[in-house]
N, C-alpha and C positions, 0 to 999 in steps of 0.2 A: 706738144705745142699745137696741133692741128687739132686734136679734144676742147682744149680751151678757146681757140678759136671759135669752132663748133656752137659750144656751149654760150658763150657771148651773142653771136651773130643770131643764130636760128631762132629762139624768141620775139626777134624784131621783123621779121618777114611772114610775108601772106602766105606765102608758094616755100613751105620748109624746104618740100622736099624737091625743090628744083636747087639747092644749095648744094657745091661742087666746092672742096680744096684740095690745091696744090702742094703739097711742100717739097722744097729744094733745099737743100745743104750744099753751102760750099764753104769749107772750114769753119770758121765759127760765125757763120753767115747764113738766116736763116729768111728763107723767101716764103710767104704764105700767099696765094692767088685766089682771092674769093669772087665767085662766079656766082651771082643771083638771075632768079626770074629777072626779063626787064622793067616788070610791076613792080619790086622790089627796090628796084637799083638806089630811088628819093628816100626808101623808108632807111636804106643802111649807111648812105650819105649823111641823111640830116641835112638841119635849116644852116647851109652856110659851111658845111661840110660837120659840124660838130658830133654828130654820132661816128663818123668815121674817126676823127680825131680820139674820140674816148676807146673807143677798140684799139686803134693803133696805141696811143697808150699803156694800157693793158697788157696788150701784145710787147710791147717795150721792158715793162716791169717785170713780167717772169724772164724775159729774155735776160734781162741783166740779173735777176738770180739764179739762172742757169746760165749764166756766163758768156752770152751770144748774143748778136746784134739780130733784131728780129725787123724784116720788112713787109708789109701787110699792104699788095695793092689790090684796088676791088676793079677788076674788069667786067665788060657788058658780056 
C-alpha cells in the first residue's frame, strides 16, 4: 500500500526526497500519513483540494481490492 502511495505522490513534488510515510494497520483499517516539504504541501493538495482527492481515490480502489478501508491523510 505504502509503494503505491509512493509512486502516486513523489512525481508531483519539488523536494522528493523530503517525502515520509506512515502506515498503520488496525484490522482491516489502513492509515497512510503523508509528510511533504512545506514547498510541496499546494502542489499535493491541488486547486481546491482536487489532487488530494484523486490520490485518496486510488488509495481507495486498491484498498477495496485488497479488501481494506484505506485512510490517506496529508500532514505538514
Amino acid at each position: 500500500m505504502k509503494e503505491l502511495l509512493t509512486t502516486v505522490v513523489k512525481p508531483l513534488l519539488h523536494h522528493p526526497e523530503e517525502l515520509q510515510i506512515e502506515e498503520s494497520r488496525q484490522g482491516r483499517k489502513v492509515r497512510l500519513e503523508v509528510k511533504v516539504d512545506p514547498d510541496d504541501m499546494g502542489r499535493i493538495i491541488g486547486k481546491g483540494g482536487k489532487r488530494a482527492n484523486a490520490v485518496r481515490s486510488v488509495m481507495k480502489a486498491k484498498g477495496t481490492i485488497d479488501g481494506v478501508r484505506v485512510i490517506v491523510d496529508i500532514v505538514e
